[in-house]
C-alpha positions as CSV (number, residue, x, y, z in Angstrom):
1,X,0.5,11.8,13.4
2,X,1.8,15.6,15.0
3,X,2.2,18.2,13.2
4,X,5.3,18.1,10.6
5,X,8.7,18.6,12.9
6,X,11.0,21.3,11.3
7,X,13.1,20.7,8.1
8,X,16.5,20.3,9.9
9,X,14.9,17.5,12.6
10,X,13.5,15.2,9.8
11,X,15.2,11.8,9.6
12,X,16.4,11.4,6.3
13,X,16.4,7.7,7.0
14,X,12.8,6.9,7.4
15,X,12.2,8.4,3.6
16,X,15.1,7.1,2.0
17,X,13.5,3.4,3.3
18,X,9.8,4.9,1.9
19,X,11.3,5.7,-1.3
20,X,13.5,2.3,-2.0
21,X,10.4,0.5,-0.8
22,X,7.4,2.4,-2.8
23,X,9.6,1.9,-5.9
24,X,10.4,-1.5,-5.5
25,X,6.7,-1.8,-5.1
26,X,6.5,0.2,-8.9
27,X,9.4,-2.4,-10.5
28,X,8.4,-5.0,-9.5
29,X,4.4,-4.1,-10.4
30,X,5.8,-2.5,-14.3
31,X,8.4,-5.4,-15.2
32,X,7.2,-8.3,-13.5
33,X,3.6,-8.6,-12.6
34,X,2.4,-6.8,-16.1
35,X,3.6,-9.0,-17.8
36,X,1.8,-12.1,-15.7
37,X,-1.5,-9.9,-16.3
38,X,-0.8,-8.8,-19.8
39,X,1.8,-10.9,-21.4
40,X,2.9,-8.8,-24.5
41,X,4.1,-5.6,-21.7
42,X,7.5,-7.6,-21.9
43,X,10.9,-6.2,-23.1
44,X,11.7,-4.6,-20.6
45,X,15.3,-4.3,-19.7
46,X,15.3,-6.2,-16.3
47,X,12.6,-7.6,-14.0
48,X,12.3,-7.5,-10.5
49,X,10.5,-10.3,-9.0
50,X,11.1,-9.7,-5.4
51,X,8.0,-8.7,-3.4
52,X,8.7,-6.8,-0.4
53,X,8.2,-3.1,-0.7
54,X,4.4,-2.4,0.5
55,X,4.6,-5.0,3.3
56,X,8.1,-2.8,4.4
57,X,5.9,0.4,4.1
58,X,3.1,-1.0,6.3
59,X,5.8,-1.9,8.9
60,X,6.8,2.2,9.1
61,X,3.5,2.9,8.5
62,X,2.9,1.0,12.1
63,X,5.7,2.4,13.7
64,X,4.2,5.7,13.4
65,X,1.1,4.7,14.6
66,X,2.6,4.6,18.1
67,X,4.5,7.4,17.4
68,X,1.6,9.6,16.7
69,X,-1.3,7.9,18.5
70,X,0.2,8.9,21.9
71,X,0.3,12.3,21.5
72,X,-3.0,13.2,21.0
73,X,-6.9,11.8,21.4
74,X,-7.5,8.4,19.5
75,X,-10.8,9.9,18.0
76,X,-9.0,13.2,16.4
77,X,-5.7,11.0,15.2
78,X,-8.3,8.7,13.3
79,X,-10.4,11.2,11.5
80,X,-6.5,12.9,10.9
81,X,-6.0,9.5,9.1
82,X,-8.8,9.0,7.2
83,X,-9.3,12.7,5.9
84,X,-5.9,11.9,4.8
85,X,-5.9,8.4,3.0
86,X,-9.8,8.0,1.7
87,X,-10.7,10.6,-0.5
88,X,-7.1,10.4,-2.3
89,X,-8.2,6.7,-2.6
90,X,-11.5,7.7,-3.9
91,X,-10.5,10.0,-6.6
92,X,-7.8,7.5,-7.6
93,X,-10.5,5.0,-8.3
94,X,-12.7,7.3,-10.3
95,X,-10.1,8.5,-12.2
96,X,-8.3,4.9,-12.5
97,X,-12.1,3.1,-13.6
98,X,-12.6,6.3,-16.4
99,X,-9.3,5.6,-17.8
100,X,-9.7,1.8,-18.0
101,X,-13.2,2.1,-19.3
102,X,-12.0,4.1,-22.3
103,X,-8.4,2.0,-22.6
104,X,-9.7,-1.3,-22.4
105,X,-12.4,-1.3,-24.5
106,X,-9.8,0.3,-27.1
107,X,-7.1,-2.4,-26.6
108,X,-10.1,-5.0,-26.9
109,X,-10.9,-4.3,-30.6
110,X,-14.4,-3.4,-29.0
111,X,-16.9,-0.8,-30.0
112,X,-17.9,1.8,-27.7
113,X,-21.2,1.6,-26.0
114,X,-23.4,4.9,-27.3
115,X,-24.1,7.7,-24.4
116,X,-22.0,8.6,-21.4
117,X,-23.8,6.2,-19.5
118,X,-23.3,3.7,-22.2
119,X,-19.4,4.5,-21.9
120,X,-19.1,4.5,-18.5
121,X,-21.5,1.2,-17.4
122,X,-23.3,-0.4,-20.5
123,X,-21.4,-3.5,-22.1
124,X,-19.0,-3.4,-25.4
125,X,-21.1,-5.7,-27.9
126,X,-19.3,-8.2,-30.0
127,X,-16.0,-9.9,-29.8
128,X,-13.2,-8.3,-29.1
129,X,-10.7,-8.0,-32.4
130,X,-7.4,-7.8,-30.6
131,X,-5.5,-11.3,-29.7
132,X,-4.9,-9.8,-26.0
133,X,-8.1,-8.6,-24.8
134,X,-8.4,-6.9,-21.8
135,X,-10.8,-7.1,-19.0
136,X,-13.2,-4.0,-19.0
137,X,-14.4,-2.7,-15.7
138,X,-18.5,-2.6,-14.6
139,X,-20.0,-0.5,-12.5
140,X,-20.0,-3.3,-9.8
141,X,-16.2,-3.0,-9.7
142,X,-16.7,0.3,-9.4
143,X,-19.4,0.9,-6.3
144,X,-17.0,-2.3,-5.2
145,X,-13.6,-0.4,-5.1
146,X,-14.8,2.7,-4.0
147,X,-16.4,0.4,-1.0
148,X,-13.1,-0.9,-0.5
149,X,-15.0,-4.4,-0.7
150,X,-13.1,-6.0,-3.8
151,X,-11.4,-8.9,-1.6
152,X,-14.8,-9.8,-0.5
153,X,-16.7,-10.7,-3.7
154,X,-14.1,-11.6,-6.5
155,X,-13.2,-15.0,-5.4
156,X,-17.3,-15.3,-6.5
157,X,-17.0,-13.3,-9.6
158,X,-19.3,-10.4,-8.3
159,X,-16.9,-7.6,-9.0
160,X,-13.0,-7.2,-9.7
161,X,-10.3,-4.9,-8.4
162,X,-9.9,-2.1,-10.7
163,X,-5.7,-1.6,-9.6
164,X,-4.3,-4.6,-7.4
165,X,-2.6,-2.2,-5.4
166,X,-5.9,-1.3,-3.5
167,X,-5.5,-4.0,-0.8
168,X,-3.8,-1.9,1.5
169,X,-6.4,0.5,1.7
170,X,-9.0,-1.6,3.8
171,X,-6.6,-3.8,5.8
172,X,-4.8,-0.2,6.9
173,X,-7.8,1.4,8.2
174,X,-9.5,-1.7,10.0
175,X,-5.9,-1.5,11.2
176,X,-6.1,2.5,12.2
177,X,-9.4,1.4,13.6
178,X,-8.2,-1.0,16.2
179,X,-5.0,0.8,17.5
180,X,-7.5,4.0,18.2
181,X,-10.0,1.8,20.0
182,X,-7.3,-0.1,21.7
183,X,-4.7,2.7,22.6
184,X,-6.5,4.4,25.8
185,X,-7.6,1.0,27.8
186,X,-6.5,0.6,31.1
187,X,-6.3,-3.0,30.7
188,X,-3.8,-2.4,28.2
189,X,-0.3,-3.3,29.7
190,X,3.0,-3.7,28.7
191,X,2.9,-7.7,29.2
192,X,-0.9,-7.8,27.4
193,X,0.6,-5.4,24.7
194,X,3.7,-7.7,24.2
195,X,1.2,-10.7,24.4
196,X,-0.9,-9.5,21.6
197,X,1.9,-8.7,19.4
198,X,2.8,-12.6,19.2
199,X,-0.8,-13.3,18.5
200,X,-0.8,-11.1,15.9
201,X,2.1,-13.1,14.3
202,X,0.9,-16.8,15.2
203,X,-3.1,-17.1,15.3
204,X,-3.1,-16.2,11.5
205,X,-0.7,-19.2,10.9
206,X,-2.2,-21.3,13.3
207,X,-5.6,-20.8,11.4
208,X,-3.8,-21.2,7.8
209,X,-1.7,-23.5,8.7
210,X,-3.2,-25.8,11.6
211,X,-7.0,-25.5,11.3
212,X,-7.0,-25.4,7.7
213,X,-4.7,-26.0,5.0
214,X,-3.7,-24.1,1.8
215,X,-4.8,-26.5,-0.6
216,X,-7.8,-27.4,0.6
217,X,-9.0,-23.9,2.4
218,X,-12.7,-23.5,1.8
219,X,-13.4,-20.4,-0.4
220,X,-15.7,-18.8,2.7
221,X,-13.0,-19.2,4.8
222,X,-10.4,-17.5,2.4
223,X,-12.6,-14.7,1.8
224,X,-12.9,-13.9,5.5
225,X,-9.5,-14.3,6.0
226,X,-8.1,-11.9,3.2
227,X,-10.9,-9.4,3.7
228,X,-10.0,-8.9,7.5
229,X,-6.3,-8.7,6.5
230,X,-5.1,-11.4,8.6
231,X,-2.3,-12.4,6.1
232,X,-0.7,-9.0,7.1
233,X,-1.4,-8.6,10.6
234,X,2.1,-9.9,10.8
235,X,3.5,-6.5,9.5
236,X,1.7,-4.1,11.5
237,X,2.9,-6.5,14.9
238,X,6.6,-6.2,14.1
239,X,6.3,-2.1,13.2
240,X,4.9,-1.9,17.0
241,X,7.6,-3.9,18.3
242,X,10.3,-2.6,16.6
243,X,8.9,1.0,18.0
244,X,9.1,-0.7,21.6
245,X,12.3,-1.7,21.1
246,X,13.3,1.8,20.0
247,X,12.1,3.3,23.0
248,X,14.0,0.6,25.4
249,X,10.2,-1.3,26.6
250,X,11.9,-4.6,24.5
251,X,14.9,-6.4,25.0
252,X,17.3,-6.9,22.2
253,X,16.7,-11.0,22.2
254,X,13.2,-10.0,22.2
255,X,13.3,-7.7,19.7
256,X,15.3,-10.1,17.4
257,X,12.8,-13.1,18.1
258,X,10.1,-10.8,16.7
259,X,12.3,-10.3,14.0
260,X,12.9,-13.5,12.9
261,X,9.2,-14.5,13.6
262,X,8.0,-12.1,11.5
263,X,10.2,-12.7,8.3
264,X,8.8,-16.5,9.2
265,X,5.3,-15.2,9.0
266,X,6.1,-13.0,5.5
267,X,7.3,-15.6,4.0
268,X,4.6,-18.5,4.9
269,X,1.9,-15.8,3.9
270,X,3.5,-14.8,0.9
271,X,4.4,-18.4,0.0
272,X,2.2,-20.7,1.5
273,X,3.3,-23.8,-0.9
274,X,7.0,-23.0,0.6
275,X,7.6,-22.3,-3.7
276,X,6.5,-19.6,-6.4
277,X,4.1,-20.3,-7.7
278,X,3.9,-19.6,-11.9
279,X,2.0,-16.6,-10.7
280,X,4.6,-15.2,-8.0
281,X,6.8,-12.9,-7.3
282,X,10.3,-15.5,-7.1
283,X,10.2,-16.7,-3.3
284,X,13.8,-15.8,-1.8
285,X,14.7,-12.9,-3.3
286,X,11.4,-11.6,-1.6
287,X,12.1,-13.2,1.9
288,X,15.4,-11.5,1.5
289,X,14.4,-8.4,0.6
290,X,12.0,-8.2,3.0
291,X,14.4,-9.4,6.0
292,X,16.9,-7.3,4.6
293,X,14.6,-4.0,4.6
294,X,13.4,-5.0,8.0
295,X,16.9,-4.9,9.5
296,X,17.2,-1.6,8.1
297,X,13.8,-0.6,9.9
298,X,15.2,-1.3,12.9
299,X,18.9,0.9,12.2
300,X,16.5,3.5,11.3
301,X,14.3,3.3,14.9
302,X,17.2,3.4,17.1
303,X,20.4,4.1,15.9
304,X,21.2,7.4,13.9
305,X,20.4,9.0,11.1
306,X,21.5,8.7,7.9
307,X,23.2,11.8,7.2
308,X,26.2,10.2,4.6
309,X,28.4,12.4,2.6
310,X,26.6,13.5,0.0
311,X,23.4,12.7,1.5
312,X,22.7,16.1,1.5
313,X,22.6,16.8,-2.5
314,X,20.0,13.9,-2.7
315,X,18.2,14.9,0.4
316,X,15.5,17.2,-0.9
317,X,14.7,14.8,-3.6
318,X,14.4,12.2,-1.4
319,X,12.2,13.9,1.1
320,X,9.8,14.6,-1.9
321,X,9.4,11.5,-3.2
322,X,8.6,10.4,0.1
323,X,6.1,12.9,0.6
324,X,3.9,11.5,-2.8
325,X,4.6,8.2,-2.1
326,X,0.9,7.3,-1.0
327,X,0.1,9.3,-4.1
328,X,2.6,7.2,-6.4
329,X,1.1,3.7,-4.7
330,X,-2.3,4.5,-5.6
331,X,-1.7,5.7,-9.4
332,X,1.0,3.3,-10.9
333,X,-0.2,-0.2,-11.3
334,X,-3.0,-0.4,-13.4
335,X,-2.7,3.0,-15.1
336,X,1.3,2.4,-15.7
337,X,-0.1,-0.9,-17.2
338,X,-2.2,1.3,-19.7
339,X,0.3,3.8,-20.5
340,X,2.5,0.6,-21.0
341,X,0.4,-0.6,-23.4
342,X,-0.3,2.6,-25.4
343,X,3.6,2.9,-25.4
344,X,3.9,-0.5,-26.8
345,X,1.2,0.4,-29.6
346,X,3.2,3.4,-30.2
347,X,6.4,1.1,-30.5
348,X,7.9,2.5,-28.1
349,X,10.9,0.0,-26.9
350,X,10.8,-1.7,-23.8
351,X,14.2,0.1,-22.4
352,X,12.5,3.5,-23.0
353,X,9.2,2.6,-21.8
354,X,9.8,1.7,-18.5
355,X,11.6,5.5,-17.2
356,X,8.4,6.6,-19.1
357,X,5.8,4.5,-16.9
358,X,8.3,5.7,-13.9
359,X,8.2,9.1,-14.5
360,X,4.4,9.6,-15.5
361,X,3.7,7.4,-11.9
362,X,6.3,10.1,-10.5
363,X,4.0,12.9,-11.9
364,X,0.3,10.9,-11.3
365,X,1.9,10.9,-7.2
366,X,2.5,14.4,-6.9
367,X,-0.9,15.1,-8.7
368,X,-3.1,13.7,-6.5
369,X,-0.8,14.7,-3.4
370,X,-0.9,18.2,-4.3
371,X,-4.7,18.5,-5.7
372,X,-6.1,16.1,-3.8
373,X,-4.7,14.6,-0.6
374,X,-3.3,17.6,1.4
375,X,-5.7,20.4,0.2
376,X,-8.7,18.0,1.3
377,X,-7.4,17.2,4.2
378,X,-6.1,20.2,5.5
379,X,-10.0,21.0,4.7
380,X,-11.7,17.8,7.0
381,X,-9.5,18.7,9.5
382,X,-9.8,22.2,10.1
383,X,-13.7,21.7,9.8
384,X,-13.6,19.3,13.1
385,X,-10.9,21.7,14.7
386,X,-13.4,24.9,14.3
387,X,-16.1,22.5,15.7
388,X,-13.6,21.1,18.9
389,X,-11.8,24.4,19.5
390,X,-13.4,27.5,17.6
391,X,-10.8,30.0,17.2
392,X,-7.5,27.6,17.3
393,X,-5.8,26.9,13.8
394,X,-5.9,24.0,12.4
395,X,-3.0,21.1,11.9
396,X,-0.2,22.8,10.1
397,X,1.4,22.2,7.1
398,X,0.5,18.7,5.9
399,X,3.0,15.8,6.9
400,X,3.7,13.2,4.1
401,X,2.3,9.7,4.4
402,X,3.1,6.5,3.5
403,X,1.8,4.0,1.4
404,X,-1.3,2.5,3.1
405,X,-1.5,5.0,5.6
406,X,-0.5,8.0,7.5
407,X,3.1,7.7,8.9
């Protein structure tokens, strides 16, 4: 991505969509999915059961890829991306298995294993005393996580997610990956381009769909297709058309067949069983939500920017939330889950708990933006620019990113 354009340039529209979509993300994670993963963090006032958010933030997150990837070499705009997104990740996990250590074995009933190391790897003895026992994290879910390898070994039971919210993390970079080794080929042509954008959308339903089936899907097979990401290739295909379209290389019909294509894709990935399952989000208010947002994408990519009355009251904090919303997506799901449940302990009411949850998410995002994420990378970075280019300043002040990746 290039250097942060000047205050009065930014498009207020692109973070008004990161910030409606990271927190629908948060909603729908606090009041609907806790609750599915921890049945007594219920009460709260409402629940929203749509899930649509971090697919939406992937899209932006892909039109910005082309954005950024053309302006500079493919090499430098990758280790720009993952100075920016990994060691945030990695602290996030550290911090995020510490906590749950200490909290789950807590909310178990369980006693403590004696030493540091005992605390941090050995294994509670006894049953657990409380009726809602939670799952305490191992060392292989650890090494696993920080690997970025969960989707790879817990359909066998070798190791766990710590936060479900870490898919994004792998299927972004192998993404990041591809569009730097792809971008500067000479065989890369509009028509090829175009070409592989509809694979994108249809192999991975042709496979799912055609040469195997949902129900009956071997558990190899799964495994390979969820750890190469190919139920969300879908997302990153309609972010680079809707980026050609903005630039006038797609024709309207075009553009709206991919559209329509990929909201088709969403929801057949999402929903494979064409119904929610007990465990799902609720199945139309997510393909709405997501068609809805997408439409929005595209008023955002070509037409103008948002600048309402009274935009500009709201535009600051807007613009900041945007800025920690990578920081936000990697801290509030499983530790807002365990604040939730030291809140309920408490007896705290649901109505209050949840703006607490939000809030201490809103505070965990700017943490690791500010302490981690910028500081580090502006760090990476300028080491690699006094290596390239000895005497040249570094990137300048740190751009915000989006969830899953640099935008």
């Amino acid at each position: 991505m290039p250097d942060a354009s000047p205050r009065a340039s930014r498009k207020i529209s692109w973070d008004v969509l990161r910030v409606v979509a990271v927190f629908a993300v948060m909603l729908g994670h606090v009041t609907h999915q806790g609750a599915l993963l921890h049945p007594e963090l219920v009460g709260y006032p409402f629940q929203v059961t749509a899930q649509f958010g971090a697919a939406i933030l992937l899209v932006i997150s892909a039109f910005f890829v082309c954005a950024s990837l053309r302006k500079g070499r493919p090499g430098r705009w990758l280790w720009n991306r993952v100075a920016r997104l990994v060691p945030a990740y990695l602290v996030a996990v550290a911090v995020t298995y510490v906590v749950a250590r200490y909290a789950t074995i807590r909310f178990s009933g369980l006693p403590f294993p004696p030493g540091l190391s005992g605390f941090l790897f050995g294994v509670p003895q006894g049953p657990p005393s409380d009726p809602s026992p939670w799952y305490v994290p191992t060392g292989a879910d650890l090494l696993a996580n920080l690997g970025m390898v969960q989707e790879w070994g817990w359909r066998y039971e070798l190791f766990y997610y710590l936060d479900g919210a870490y898919w994004t993390l792998p299927v972004q970079l192998a993404a990041f990956t591809a569009a730097a080794l792809l971008w500067p080929r000479r065989w890369r042509t509009h028509r090829l381009t175009v070409g592989l954008l509809w694979a994108l959308i249809l192999v991975p339903l042709f496979l799912r769909f055609v040469v195997f089936d949902p129900v009956s899907t071997p558990k190899l097979v799964e495994t390979f297709y969820y750890g190469l990401g190919l139920h969300r290739v879908h997302v990153f295909a309609i972010g680079i058309a809707i980026w050609l379209w903005s630039k006038r290389r797609l024709a309207h019909w075009h553009a709206a067949l991919f559209v329509l294509a990929a909201c088709a894709a969403q929801d057949l990935q999402v929903f494979p069983f064409h119904q929610a399952l007990p465990n799902d989000p609720e199945r139309w208010p997510s393909a709405i939500g997501f068609a809805v947002m997408l439409l929005l994408v595209c008023l955002a990519a070509r037409g103008p920017d948002w600048r309402l009355p009274g935009m500009s009251r709201v535009a600051p904090a807007v613009t900041w939330l945007a800025g920690i919303s990578y920081g936000l997506y990697l801290v509030h799901q499983e530790l807002g889950y365990i604040l939730a449940r030291a809140l309920l302990n408490a007896g705290v009411p649901g109505w209050l708990r949840l703006p607490i949850v939000l809030a201490a998410a809103v505070f965990g995002g700017w943490a690791i933006t500010a302490g981690v994420e910028r500081p580090v990378h502006r760090w990476l970075t300028a080491r690699r620019d006094r290596r390239e280019k000895p005497g040249k300043p570094q990137v300048k002040e740190s751009e915000p990113v989006s969830v899953g990746g640099a935008s």
